[in-house]
C-alpha positions as CSV (number, residue, x, y, z in Angstrom):
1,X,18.4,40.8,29.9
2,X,15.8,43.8,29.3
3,X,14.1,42.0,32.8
4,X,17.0,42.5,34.9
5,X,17.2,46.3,33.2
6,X,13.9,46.8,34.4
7,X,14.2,45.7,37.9
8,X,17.4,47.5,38.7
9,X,15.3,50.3,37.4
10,X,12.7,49.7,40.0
11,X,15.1,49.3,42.5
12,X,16.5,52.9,41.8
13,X,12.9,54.2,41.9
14,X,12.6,52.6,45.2
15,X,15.9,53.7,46.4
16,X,15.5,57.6,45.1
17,X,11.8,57.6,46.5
18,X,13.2,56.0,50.0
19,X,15.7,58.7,49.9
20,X,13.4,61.6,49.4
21,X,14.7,62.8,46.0
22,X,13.0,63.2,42.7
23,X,14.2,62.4,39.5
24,X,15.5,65.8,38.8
25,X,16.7,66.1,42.5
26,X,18.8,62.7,42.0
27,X,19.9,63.5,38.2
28,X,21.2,66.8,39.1
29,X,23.7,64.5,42.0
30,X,25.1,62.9,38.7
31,X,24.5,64.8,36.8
32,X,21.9,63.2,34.6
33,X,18.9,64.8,32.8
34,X,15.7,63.9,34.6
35,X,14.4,62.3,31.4
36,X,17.6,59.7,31.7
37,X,16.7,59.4,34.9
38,X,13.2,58.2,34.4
39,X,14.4,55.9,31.4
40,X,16.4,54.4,33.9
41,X,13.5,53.3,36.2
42,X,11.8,51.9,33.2
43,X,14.3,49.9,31.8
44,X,14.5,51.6,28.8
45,X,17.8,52.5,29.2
46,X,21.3,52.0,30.2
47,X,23.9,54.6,32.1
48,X,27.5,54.0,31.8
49,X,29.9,52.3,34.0
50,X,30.5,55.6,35.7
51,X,26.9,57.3,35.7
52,X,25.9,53.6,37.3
53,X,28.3,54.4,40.1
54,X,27.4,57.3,40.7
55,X,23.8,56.3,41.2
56,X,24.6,53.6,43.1
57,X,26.4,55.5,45.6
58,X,23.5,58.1,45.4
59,X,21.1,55.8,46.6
60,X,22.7,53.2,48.3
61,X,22.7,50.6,46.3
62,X,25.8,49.2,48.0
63,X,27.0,48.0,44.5
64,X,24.1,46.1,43.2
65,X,22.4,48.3,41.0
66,X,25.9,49.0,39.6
67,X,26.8,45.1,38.9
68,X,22.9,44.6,37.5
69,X,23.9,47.4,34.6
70,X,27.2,45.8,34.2
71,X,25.9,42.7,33.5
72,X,23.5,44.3,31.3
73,X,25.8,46.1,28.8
74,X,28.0,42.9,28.7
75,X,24.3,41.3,27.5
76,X,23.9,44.7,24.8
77,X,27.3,44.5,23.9
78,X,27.1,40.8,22.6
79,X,24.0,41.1,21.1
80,X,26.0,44.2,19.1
81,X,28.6,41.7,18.4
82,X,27.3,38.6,17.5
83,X,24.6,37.9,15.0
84,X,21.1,37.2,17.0
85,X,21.4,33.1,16.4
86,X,24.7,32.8,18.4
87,X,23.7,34.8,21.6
88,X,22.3,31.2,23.6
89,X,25.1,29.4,22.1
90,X,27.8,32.1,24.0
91,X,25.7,31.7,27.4
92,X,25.8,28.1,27.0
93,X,29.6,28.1,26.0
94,X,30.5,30.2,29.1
95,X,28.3,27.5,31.6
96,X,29.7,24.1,29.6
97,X,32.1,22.0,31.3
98,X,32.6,20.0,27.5
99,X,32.9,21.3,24.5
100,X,33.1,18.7,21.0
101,X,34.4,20.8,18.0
102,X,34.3,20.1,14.7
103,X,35.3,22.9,11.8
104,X,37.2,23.7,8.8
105,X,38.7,26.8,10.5
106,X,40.2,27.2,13.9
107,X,37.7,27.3,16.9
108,X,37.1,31.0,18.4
109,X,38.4,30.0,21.6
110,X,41.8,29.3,20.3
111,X,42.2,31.6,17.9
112,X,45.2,34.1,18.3
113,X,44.3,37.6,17.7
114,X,45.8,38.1,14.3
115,X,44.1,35.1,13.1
116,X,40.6,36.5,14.8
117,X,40.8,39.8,13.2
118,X,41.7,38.7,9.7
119,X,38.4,35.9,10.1
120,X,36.0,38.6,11.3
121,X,37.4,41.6,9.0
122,X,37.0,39.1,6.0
123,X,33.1,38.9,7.6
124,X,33.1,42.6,7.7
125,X,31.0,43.2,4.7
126,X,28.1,40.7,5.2
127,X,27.7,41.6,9.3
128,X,29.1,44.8,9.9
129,X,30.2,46.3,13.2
130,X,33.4,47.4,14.7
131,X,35.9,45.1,13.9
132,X,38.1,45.6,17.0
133,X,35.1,45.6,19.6
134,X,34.6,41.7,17.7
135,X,38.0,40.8,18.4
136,X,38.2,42.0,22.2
137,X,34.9,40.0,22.3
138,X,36.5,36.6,20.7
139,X,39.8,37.0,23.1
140,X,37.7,37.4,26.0
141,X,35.8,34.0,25.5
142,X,38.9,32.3,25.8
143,X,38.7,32.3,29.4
144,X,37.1,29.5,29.3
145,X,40.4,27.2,28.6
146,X,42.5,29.2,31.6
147,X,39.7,29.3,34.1
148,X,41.1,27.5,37.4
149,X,38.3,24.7,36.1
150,X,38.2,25.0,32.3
151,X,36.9,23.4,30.0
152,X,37.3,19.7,28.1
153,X,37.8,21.1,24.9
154,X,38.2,18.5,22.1
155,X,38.6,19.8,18.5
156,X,38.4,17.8,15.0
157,X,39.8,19.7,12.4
158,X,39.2,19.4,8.8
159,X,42.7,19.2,7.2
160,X,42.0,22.3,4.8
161,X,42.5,24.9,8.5
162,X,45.8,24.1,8.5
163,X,46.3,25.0,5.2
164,X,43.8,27.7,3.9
165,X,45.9,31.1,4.7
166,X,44.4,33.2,6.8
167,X,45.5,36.9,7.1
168,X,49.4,35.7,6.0
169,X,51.5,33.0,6.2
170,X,53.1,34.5,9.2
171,X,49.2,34.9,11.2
172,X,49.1,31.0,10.1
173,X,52.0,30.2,11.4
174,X,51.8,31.7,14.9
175,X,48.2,30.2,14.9
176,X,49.2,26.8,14.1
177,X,51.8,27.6,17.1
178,X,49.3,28.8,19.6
179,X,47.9,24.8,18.4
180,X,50.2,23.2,19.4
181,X,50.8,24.9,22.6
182,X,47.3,24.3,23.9
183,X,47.6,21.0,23.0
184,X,49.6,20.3,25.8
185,X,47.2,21.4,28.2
186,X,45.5,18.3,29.7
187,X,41.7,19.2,28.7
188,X,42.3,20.0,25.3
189,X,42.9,17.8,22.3
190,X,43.0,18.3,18.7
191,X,42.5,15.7,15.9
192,X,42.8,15.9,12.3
193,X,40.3,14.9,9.9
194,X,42.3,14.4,6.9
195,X,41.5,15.1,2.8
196,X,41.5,11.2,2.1
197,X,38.5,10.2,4.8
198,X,35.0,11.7,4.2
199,X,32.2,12.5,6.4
200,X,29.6,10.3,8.0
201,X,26.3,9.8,5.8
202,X,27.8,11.6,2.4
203,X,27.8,15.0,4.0
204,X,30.0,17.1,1.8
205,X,29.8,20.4,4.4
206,X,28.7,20.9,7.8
207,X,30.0,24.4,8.6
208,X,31.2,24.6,12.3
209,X,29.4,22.1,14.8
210,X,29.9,22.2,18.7
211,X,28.3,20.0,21.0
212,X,28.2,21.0,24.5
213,X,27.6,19.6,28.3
214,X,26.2,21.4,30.5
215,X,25.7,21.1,34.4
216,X,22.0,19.7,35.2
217,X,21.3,20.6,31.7
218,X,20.7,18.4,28.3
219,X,23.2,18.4,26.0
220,X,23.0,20.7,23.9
221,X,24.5,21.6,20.1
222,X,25.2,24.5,18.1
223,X,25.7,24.9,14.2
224,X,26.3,28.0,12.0
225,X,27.4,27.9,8.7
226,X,28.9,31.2,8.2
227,X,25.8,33.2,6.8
228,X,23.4,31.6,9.2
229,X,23.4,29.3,12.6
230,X,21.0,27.6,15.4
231,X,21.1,26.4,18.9
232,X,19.4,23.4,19.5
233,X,18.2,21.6,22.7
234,X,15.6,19.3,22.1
235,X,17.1,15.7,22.6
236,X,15.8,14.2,19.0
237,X,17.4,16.8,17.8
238,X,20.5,16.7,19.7
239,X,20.8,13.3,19.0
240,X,21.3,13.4,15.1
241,X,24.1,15.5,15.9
242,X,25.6,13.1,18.5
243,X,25.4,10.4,15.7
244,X,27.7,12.4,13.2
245,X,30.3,13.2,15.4
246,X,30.4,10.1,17.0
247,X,30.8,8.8,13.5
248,X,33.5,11.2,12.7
249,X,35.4,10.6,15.4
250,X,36.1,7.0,14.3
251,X,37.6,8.0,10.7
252,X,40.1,11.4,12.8
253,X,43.5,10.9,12.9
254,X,45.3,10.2,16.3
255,X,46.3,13.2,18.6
256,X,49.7,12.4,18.3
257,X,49.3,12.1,14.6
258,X,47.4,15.5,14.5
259,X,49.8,17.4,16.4
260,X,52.4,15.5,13.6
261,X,50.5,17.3,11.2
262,X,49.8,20.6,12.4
263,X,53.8,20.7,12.8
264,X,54.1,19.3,9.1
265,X,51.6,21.7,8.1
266,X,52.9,24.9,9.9
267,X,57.0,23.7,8.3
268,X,56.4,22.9,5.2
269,X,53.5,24.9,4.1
270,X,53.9,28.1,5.9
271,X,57.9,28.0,6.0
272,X,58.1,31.7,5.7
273,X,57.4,32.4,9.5
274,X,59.5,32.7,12.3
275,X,58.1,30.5,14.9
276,X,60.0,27.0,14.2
């Protein structure tokens, strides 16, 4: 992303110099300080969504220069966000038109906001950061399931999610709500791995595993365990992860049976809330 900084910088330069301004001419229109300015034309740095306008319009950029700078501080602001071995994994989760979960908490993209917050503020001593700037962040990737063409999403949970509480019996609840909901959305599906099947090849804990398909692109996979993570796209590699959840998947409970349980689990276990 610090390429396409440093061509909209050069396209400013070009622009100010086709103009007949200097860089103290064109920060004074701003008003910017002419060392900003020059950062700017080298990529070094960033203005805001407003200063961007501005020069835009100064030069005539016709809104290009301002959508290059937009897209990146989107690319800053996730690398602010997320820890460094996620950042392919979100570019690749925005482009897939499949996504094969499998976790022992809920999936980002379906968390409710209550139940994001309470995951990442729990995380807030080991990563740091601004914990609502995280969870604006997480609820934003959720596009991708109400996107006029979303996403196949298909989720294997391990049985301890729906029972592990989470920020309070009543964030549970309304999370294992927001479940079932989605679950009756044609493209996404949720399956239960319960406590009395074990995983493929005597694995006792995988962390959070996606698998992803991508258009024109190999498939791809993605694994963190909480305190670390990769993104991996070479096939032999790709394809030891196929094997597991393809294995996995045989020993999963039915989605019917799932969504039975995620009821169950939501009644009977957190029967304080509200949302029967």
């Amino acid at each position: 992303m610090r390429d396409l900084a440093s061509l909209a910088g050069k396209m400013l330069r070009n622009r100010r110099k086709a103009k007949g301004l200097t860089q103290a001419g064109l920060g004074a229109l701003i008003p910017l300080s002419q060392a900003m300015i020059a950062g700017i034309e080298l990529g070094k740095e960033v203005p805001s969504a407003e200063a961007g306008k501005l020069l835009d319009d100064a030069v005539g950029g016709d809104g290009e220069l301002a959508a290059m700078w937009h897209h990146v501080r989107k690319d800053l602001h996730t690398q602010a966000t997320y820890p460094v071995w996620s950042h392919a994994y979100l570019i690749a989760e925005a482009e897939a038109t499949r996504i094969q979960h499998f976790a022992n908490i809920v999936p980002g993209v379906t968390q409710t906001e209550d139940y994001a917050r309470a995951i990442i503020t729990s995380a807030a001593p080991l990563f740091g950061g601004d914990i609502e700037d995280k969870v604006e962040a997480r609820m934003e990737r959720r596009i991708i399931l109400d996107r006029d063409d979303p996403v196949w999403f298909w989720s294997i949970l391990d049985e301890s999610a729906l029972y592990r509480v989470v920020g309070s019996h009543d964030v549970m609840c309304a999370q294992l709500t927001h479940l079932l909901d989605l679950a009756t959305r044609p493209r996404v599906t949720f399956r239960v791995l319960p406590y009395d099947r074990g995983m493929p090849g005597g694995v006792i804990s995988i962390g959070a595993l996606l698998l992803l398909s991508r258009p024109g692109k190999n498939e791809a996979v993605y694994w963190e365990s909480g305190l670390n993570g990769a993104f991996l796209e070479a096939p032999r590699e790709v394809e030891v992860y196929r094997s597991f959840y393809d294995h996995l998947d045989l020993d999963v409970l039915s989605p019917q049976a799932s969504t039975d349980l995620i009821r169950k689990a939501r009644e009977e276990h957190h029967a304080r809330c509200e949302h029967h």
